[in-house]
C-alpha positions, 0 to 999 in steps of 0.5 A: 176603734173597736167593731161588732162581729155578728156571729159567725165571727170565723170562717170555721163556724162559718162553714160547720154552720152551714153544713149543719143547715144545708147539709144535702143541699149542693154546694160544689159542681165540677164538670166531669170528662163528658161534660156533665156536672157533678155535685157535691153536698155540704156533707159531703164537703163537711165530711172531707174537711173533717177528714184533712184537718185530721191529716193535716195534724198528722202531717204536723200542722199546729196553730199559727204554721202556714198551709200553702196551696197551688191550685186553681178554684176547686172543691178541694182546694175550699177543702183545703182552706177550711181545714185548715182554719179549723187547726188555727192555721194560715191558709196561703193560696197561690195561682197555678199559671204563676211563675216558679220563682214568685211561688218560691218567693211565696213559700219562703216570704210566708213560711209555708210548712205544708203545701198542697199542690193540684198536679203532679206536674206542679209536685215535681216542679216544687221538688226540684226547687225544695232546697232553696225553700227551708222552711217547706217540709211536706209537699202533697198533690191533689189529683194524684195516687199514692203516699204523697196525696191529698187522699192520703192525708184525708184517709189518715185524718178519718182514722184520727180525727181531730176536733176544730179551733174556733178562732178569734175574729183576730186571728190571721186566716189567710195571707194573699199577696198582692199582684205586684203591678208596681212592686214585689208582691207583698203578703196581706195579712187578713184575719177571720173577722175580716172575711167574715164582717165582708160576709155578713155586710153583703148579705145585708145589702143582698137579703134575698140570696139563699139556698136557691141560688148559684154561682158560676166560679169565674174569679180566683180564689187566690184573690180576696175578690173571688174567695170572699164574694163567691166561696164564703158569701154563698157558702154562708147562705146555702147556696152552690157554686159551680167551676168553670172549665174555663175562659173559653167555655163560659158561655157553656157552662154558663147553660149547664150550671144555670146560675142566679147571680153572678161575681165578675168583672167588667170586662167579661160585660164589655165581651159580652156586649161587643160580642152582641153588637158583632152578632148583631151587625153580622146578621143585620135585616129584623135581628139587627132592627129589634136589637136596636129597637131594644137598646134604644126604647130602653134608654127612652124609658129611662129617660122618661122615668127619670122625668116621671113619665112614661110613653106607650109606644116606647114601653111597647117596642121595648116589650117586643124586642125584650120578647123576641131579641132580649129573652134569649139573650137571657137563656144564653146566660142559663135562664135564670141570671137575676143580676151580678156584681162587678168589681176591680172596674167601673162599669161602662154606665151604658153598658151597665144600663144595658144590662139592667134593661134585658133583666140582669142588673151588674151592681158595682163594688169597690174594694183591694185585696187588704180591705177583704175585699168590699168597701162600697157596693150598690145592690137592688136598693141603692144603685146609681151606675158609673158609681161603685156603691155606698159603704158597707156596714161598719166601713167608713170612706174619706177622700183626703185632699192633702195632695190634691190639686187645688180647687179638685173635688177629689182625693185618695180613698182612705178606709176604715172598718173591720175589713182593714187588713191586719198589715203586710208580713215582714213588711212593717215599713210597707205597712206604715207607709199605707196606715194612718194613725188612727187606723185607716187604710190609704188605698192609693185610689182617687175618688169623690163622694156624692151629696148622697154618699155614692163613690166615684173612682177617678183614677190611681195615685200611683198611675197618674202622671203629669204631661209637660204642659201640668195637666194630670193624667189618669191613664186606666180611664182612657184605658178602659174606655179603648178597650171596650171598642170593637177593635181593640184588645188590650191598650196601654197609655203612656205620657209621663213628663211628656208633651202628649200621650201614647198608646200601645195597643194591642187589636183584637185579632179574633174581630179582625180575622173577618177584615182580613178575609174580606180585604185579602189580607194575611190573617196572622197577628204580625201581618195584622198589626203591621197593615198601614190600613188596620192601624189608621182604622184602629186610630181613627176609632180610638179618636172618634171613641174618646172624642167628647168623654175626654181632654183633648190633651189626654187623646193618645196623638201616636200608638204602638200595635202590639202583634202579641197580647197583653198577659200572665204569661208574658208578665204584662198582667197580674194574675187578676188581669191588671196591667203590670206597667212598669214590665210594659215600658221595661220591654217596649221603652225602646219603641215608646221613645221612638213615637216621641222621635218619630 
């Protein structure tokens, strides 16, 4: 089927546009070492890239050779990437926080020419290991000095500029591996015309974004998510991103960067919310009353409007807990959050009515890494919560119910649109298993359509599993709704081909340390996890939680409690923080059987 690309049809005229319209508007903030902020312009950022293509072709670095990265989100690393594009050259981002040998995996699965690193940490790491990576010729670090940095290269390619490639809409601009939560990583092969189709949809839907809004870098780059939602849709409509320093520093910098729009994930929500509710349930007394007050009034409203009324008092108690309560919640978020989208999740439906009450909208998507990401997206217009949205321009969704049970009303998500990925790498039998042969992607999702075109996510094909009695299981729902309890931090269920589920869970320590004081009890993760106390009272609110929402066949009937979290580090989750089951049961079988023995 052939598809429009609007202009621009490349990330090269995607940015060379944008820096000759925005040219002395901000683009990147990076907090400099007294906490401040410091921006950079889209000149400037034009400029820098001008300079490292040049190098870059120095260095050697011809159409169609790979340009690997490792580096966490960054001004050079947009640098990077777009400088490349412009030589008609593959861009390949990889995580620092990653382990040695998938970066090898990487560099050789992709062969990657020339590489960039953030550190001269990861320079000697990648050194040591050079032999075993043929194809690498060149290794650069970023925040270093000397011959061997990413300021030589761009002071070399000032000194001999070269003009940039405009690409075909076709042409392969990035390969990103996937996380490999049931596999080997494998490399998703995505052309310029698939980010740029993404970019252009999005900005249909979100219209009103432009040279005034800005965002806060939470999400990877090294995921299509992240790279397309935060780098490429604001840099097209000459708005500015600033980086978090990280995880732990959110809520700062959140304060100092003053965003408008947001591209997260549920789960910095679901923090945000039981964080409130924890804040709340300390203080007690009128903060606690107004709190409640709000949250309550608010779903009045809702309800009544859904019905077409409306009441006094209700608007009145929520006008007064959004004045005195709500309103500085806001200003924790900067001031000035008009709404976010949220994506890899669906949104708890309360939670997502929460945040559209106090004034900051969190608008689901949907999408994978090989559709660029975004395959349906709610937006201010066309919203209806506990849904991931419509399909996006020139994207069509069908549900194919071939291997569905009978009588279902859902089936696997099949794709198609100019957001498709171009296949995996190496992997042409990878690549037919997921492709149908009129060109549609098979996402490996389980999902239904409403009469109005609204798509509902049930659950993943690969994940579900039967119980003895036949009944399926879709283990990320039960999941998701544990984790968003006060107590809980990380859950995994399990129950394939058994009679009832299990789960691992691992407590939220941090929520638990007050208990602990209280109580008169040790403190440590170990001692906390072990306690009969803690465990019966993590149990009971997991049944009480799911009680009603699900099956009574699918309720975990015995846990595990975790003394250690769920992790990159430990190889639990995937780098976009995606449960790595088959890692989980591989280390934790032994204790899993002995729930079934027990």
């Amino acid at each position: 089927m052939a598809y429009r690309y609007d202009k621009p049809d490349n990330l090269v005229d995607l940015i060379e546009d944008s820096v000759k319209a925005y040219g002395e508007q901000p683009l990147f903030g990076t907090k400099n070492a007294q906490g401040q902020y410091e921006w950079i312009t889209y000149r400037e950022v034009g400029e820098r890239i001008d300079n490292l293509r040049g190098g870059l072709a120095q260095a050697g670095v011809q159409e169609g050779d790979a340009v690997g990265i490792i580096a966490n989100n960054r001004s050079e690393w947009a640098i990077v990437a777009f400088a490349t594009y412009g030589l008609g050259a593959r861009f390949i981002p990889m995580y620092e926080n990653e382990l040695e040998k998938i970066w090898k995996y990487i560099i050789n699965d992709s062969g990657i020419k020339l590489l960039l690193v953030s550190s001269s940490e990861i320079y000697e790491k990648v050194l040591a290991f050079k032999d075993e990576t043929p194809a690498l010729e060149k290794v650069f670090a970023i925040d270093a000095q000397g011959e061997k940095t990413m300021g030589e290269l761009e002071r070399l390619g000032k000194a001999n500029p070269v003009a940039s490639i405009k690409p075909d809409p076709s042409h392969i601009a990035v390969l990103i591996y996937t996380s490999g939560t049931t596999g080997s990583p494998k490399g998703v092969l995505l052309s310029h015309g698939n980010f740029t189709t993404n970019v252009m949809a999005a900005k249909k839907l979100y219209p009103e974004l432009g040279v005034d809004d800005r965002g806060l870098s939470i999400l990877p780059w090294a995921h299509s998510f992240g790279q397309t939602a935060e780098l490429y849709c604001f840099s097209h409509v000459g708005g500015s991103v600033g980086f978090m320093e990280n995880v732990t520093t959110i809520a700062e910098d959140m304060g100092k960067i003053k965003p408008t729009f947001l591209i997260a994930v549920p789960k910095v929500f679901n923090k945000i919310y039981a964080g409130l509710w924890a804040k709340m349930n300390e203080a007690g007394g009128l903060a606690k009353t107004l709190f409640t007050m709000g949250v309550e009034s608010g779903k009045r409203r809702r309800e009544l409007a859904a019905e077409g009324k409306s009441c006094f008092m209700t608007d009145l108690k929520f006008k007064l807990a959004d004045a005195i309560v709500f309103k500085k919640i806001r200003e924790r978020f900067g001031g000035r959050l008009e709404g976010s989208i949220s994506g890899s999740a669906t949104m708890n439906v309360e939670i997502s009515h929460f945040f559209s009450d106090i004034g900051v909208p969190v608008y689901d998507c949907y999408g994978l890494t090989e559709t660029t990401p975004a395959v349906t997206m709610n937006c201010p217009t066309a919203h209806r919560p506990g849904t991931v949205g419509r399909a996006i321009d020139q994207v069509r969704v069908e549900i194919d119910k071939v291997l569905s049970e009978k009588g279902s009303d859902d089936g696997e998500i099949v794709v198609y649109g100019p957001n498709v990925m171009q296949g995996y790498h190496n992997n042409p039998e990878a690549t037919q298993e997921v492709m149908t042969e009129d060109g549609g992607f098979r996402t490996g999702d389980r999902g239904r359509l409403d009469e109005d075109g609204y798509l509902y996510i049930t659950g993943r094909i690969k994940e579900q599993y039967k119980l003895v009695n036949g009944k399926y299981v879709f283990p990320a729902a039960l999941e998701e709704e544990m984790k968003l309890l006060p107590l809980v931090e990380s859950v995994m269920v399990y129950g394939d081909g058994r009679d009832y589920n299990v789960a691992l869970v691992v407590p939220d320590f941090e929520a638990l340390e007050k208990y602990a004081k209280e109580n008169g009890l040790p403190g440590d993760p170990k001692s906390l996890a072990e306690n009969p106390d803690v465990q019966e009272m993590i149990s009971n609110a997991i049944a009480d939680g799911l009680k009603g929402k699900f099956g009574g066949y699918e309720i975990p009937r015995k846990f595990l409690f975790m003394p250690e979290t769920f992790s990159s580090e430990n190889g639990m989750l995937t780098q976009t923080m995606k449960l790595k089951r088959r890692n989980v049961l591989e280390r934790y079988m032994p204790e899993i059987e002995s729930l079934y023995g027990s």
